[in-house]
N, C-alpha and C positions, 0 to 999 in steps of 0.2 A: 504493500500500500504506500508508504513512506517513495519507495523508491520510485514508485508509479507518478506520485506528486512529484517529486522532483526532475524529472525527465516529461514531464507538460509539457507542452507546449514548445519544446524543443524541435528542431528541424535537422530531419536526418543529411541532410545535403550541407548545412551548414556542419554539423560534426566532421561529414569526411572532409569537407574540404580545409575546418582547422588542421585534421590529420595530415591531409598533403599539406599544408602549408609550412606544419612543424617539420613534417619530415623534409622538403625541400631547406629549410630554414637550417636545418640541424645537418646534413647534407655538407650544405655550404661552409658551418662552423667549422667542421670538424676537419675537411679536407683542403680547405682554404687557409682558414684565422691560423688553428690549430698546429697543421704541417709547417704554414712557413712562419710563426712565430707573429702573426699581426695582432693587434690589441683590440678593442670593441668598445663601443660606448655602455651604459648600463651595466644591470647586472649579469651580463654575462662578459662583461669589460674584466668586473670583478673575477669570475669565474676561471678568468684566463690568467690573470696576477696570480692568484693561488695555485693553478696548474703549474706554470713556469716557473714561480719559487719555490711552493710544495710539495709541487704532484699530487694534487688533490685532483678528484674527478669534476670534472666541470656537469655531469649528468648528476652524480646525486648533492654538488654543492648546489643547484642549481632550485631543485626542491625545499634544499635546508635551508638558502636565504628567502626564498617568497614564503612559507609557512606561515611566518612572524608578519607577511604583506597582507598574506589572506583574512589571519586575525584583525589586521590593523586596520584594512579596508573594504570589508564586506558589506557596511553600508553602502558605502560611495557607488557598488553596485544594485541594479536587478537582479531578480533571481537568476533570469536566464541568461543575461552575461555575465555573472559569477559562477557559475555551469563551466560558462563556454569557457570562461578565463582557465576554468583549475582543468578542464580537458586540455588545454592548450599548453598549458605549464607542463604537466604530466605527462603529454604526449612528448613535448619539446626533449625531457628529460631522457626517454626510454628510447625515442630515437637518437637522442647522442651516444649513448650505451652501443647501441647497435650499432652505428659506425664507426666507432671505436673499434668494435669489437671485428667488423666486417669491413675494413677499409682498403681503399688501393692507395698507392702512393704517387701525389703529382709534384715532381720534383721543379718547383718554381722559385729556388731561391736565388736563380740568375736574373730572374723576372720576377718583381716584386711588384711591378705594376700590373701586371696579367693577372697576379695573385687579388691583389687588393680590389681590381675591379669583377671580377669572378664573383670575390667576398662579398661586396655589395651587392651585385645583381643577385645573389641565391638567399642572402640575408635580407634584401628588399624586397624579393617575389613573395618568400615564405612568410614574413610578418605583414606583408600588404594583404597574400588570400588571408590570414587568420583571423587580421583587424577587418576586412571586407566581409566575414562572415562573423563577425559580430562577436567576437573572441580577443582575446590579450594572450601575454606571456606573463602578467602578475608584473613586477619587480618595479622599475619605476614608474609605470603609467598608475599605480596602485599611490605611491608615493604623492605624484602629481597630485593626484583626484584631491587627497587628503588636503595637501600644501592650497590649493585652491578654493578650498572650502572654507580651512578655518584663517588662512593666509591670506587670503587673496590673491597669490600671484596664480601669472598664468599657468596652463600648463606645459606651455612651449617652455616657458620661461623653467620653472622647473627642472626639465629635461634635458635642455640645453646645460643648464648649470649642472645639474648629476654626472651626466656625459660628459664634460670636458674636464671634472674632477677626476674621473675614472680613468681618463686618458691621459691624464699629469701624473694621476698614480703608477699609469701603467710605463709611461717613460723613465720614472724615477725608480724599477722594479725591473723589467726586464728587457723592455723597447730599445733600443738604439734609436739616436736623430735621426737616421735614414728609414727605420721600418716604423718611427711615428707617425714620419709624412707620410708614407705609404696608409697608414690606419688609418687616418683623416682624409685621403683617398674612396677609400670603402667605407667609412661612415657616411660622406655626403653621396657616395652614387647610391647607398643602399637609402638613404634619407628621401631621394630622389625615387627610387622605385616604388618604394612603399607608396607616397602621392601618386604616383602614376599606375600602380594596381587598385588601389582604392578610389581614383577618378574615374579608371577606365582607360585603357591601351588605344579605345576608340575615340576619336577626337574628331566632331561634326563642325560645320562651321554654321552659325545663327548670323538673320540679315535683318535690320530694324532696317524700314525704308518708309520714308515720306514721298507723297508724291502726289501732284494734282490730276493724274488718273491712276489712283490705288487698283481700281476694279480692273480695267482693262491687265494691266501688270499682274493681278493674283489670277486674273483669267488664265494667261498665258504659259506661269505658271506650272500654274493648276495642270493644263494642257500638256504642255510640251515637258513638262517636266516630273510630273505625276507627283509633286511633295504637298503637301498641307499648307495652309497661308491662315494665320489667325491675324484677327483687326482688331486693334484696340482703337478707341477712339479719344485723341490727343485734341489738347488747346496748344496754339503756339500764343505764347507770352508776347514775342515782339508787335508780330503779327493784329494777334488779337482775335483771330481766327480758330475756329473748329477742324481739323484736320483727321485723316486716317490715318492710324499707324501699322503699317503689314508686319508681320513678323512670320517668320520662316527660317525652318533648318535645314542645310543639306550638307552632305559628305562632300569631302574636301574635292575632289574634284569634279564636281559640281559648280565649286564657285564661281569661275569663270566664266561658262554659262549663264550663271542666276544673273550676273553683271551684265552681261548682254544685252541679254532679255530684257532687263531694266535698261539702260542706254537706250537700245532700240524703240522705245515705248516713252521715257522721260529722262532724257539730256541732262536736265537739273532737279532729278530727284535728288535725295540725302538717304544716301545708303551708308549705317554704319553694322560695320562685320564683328561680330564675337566669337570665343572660340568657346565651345559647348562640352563640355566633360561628357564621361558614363550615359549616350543614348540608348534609351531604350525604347520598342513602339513599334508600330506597325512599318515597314520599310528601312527599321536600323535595327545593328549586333544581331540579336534575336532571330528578327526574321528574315534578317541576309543568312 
């Protein structure tokens, strides 16, 4: 019963894909950071300080410092991303085990930039699906929530300052100047993937257009180009005038076309272009 409640409302698609995410995530750690000695923001920054000085496992130190997170921030969560969090953490865990356990060797210590950018791309992928499906890895995002609550600071703010503690620690411990640039390397590309799996890899482009024939231009469109056209209906301040405002999305190469279209139609329309994260909808990701 107990157990039934707590697996409510849960989404079996969101579980595996935390699992792939740890495991890619854990993947990356182990055959990347791990092999050729690079550092890591958070707590798994820590994980790696302790590995390189002590030989500590970074798979069960990794359980032993979020514990004390889980207690300390299970409000700041939902139930079901306190779920997804502690499946996330524990998965993270058991797959660094395993490739520990089961690893090949990629010998990149002539290349430490292939290394570090590796690191970030499989450390960005894996924590982007995790946090995209509605899950954490505990440690400082737990930390954040709290600092933010009773602190006020942000929680960028937060993370940023953890992470570049982690990273001074980790230079003053085991890093060389040469394999820290490299670490800060792989912090900002994986900082970088993370945003770009949690946007979406798909990137539409959106057309705010004014114009003293809207109709005919959403006809055209409409027509020739099969995309949707929503009207809002705008005041111009200078003007003083009631205007139409079209608004429409299309895939990037698209654009040049929708421009056309427009030109050919109104010369001195006022088209300004956005760029649209994560489409979803009839005609985008999904149903391409």
């Amino acid at each position: 019963m107990y157990g039934g409640f707590l697996l409510k409302g849960l989404k079996i698609k969101n579980i595996i894909g935390i699992l792939l995410g740890a495991a890619i995530y854990s993947f990356g750690f182990v055959h990347f950071n791990m092999q050729n000695e690079l550092g890591e923001g958070g707590f798994s920054g820590i994980t790696l300080i302790l590995y390189f000085t002590l030989h500590w496992d970074p798979a069960i130190l990794n359980l032993i410092l979020n514990i004390p997170m889980f207690i300390l921030g299970w409000k700041q969560f939902g139930r079901k991303e306190f779920i997804y969090t502690i499946i996330g953490t524990v998965a993270v865990s058991i797959f660094l085990r395993i490739f520990q356990v089961y690893q090949f060797t990629l010998d990149l210590h002539d290349d430490l930039l292939l290394a570090s950018l590796f690191a970030g791309v499989f450390v960005g992928v894996g924590l982007g699906i995790i946090f995209r499906c509605g899950g954490t890895t505990g440690g400082v995002d737990i930390i954040a929530r709290v600092t933010n609550k009773h602190i006020g600071w942000s929680m960028g703010r937060t993370m940023f300052l953890f992470d570049a503690f982690v990273i001074l620690a980790s230079w003053m411990t085991f890093l060389d100047a040469r394999s820290m640039m490299y670490t800060l390397v792989a912090v900002y590309v994986g900082a970088r993937v993370i945003d770009m799996v949690q946007e979406g890899a798909y990137t539409a482009k959106a057309a705010l257009i004014i114009s003293n024939n809207p109709d005919e231009i959403a006809n055209v469109i409409s027509e020739k180009m099969e995309r949707g056209i929503t009207i809002f209906h705008g005041y111009g301040h200078y003007t003083k005038q009631s205007k139409d405002v079209l608004y429409c999305i299309v895939a990037r190469n698209e654009l040049v076309r929708l421009k056309s279209i427009i030109r050919s139609i109104d010369p001195n329309a006022f088209v300004s272009i956005i760029d649209v994260n994560d489409v979803t909808g009839e005609g985008f990701r999904i149903d391409e």
